[in-house]
C-alpha positions in Angstrom: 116.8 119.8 79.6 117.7 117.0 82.1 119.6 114.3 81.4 120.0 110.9 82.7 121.6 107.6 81.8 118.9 105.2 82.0 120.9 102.4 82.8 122.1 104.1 86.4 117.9 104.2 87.0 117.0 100.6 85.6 117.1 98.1 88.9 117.2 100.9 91.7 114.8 100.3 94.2 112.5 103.5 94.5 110.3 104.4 98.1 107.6 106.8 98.9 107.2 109.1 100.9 107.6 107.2 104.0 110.4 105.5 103.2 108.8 102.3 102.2 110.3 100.5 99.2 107.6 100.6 96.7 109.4 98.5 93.8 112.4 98.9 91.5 112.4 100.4 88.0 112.4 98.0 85.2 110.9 99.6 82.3 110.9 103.6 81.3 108.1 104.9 78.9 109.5 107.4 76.8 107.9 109.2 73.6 109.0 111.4 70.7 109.4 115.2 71.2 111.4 116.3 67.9 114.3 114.6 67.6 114.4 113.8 71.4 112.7 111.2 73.3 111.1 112.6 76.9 110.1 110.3 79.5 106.5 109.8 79.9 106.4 107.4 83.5 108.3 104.6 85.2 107.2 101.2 85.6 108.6 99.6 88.9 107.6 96.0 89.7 109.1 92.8 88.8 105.6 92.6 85.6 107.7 95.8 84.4 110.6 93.6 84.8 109.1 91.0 81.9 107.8 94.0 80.3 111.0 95.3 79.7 112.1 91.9 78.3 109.2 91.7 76.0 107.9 88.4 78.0 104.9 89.6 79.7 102.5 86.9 79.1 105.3 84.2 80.3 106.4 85.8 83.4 102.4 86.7 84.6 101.8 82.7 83.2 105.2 81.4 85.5 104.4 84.3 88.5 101.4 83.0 88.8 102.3 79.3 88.7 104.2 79.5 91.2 101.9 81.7 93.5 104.2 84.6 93.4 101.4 86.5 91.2 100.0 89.8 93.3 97.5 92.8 92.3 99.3 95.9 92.5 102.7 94.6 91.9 103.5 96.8 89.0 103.2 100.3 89.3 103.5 103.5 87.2 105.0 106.6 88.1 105.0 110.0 86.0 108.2 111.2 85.0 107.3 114.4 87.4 107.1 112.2 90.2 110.1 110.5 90.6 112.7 112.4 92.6 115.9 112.2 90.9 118.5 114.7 92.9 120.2 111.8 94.5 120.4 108.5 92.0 121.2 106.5 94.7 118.0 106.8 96.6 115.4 107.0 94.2 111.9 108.2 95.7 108.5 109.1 95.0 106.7 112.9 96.3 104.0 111.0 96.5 102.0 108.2 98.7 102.2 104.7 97.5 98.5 105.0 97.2 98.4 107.8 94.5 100.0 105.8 92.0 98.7 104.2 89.2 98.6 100.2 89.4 99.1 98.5 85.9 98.0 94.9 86.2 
């Protein structure tokens, strides 16, 4: 089993295939297997960001207040899909496009 400290992946910025910076992680879904947790997908996206400080409906209510609000700007990515080998350049193995958007 892999391991990784989840605070060296929260706030790195991630790009596709292209090299196109698609977001930064903010939240990591994660459910029980035993007495482990596994990671399910990656949220990237400044919603994720309120997500992960439990203030969802405020930050959407001030992002969109201030016209900073956009479709698509939180994005999940399965845990199979997020290339880890170097943490310091965090990417996707797949298009932009293929991932799942979570407005």
């Amino acid at each position: 089993m892999n391991e990784v400290r989840l605070e060296l992946l929260l706030g790195k910025q991630v790009y596709d295939l292209d090299g196109k910076a698609i977001g930064r992680v903010e939240e990591v879904k994660a459910e029980a297997c035993g007495a482990d947790l596994c990671v399910v997908e990656y949220h990237l996206g400044v919603y994720s960001l309120f997500e992960r400080l439990s203030a969802l409906a405020i930050g959407r209510a001030v992002l969109t207040a201030i016209g900073a609000a956009k479709s698509g700007s939180k994005k999940a990515v399965p845990w199979d899909k997020l290339d880890m080998r170097d943490l310091k350049y965090l990417r996707v193995t797949c298009r932009e496009t293929a991932l799942q958007t979570l407005d």
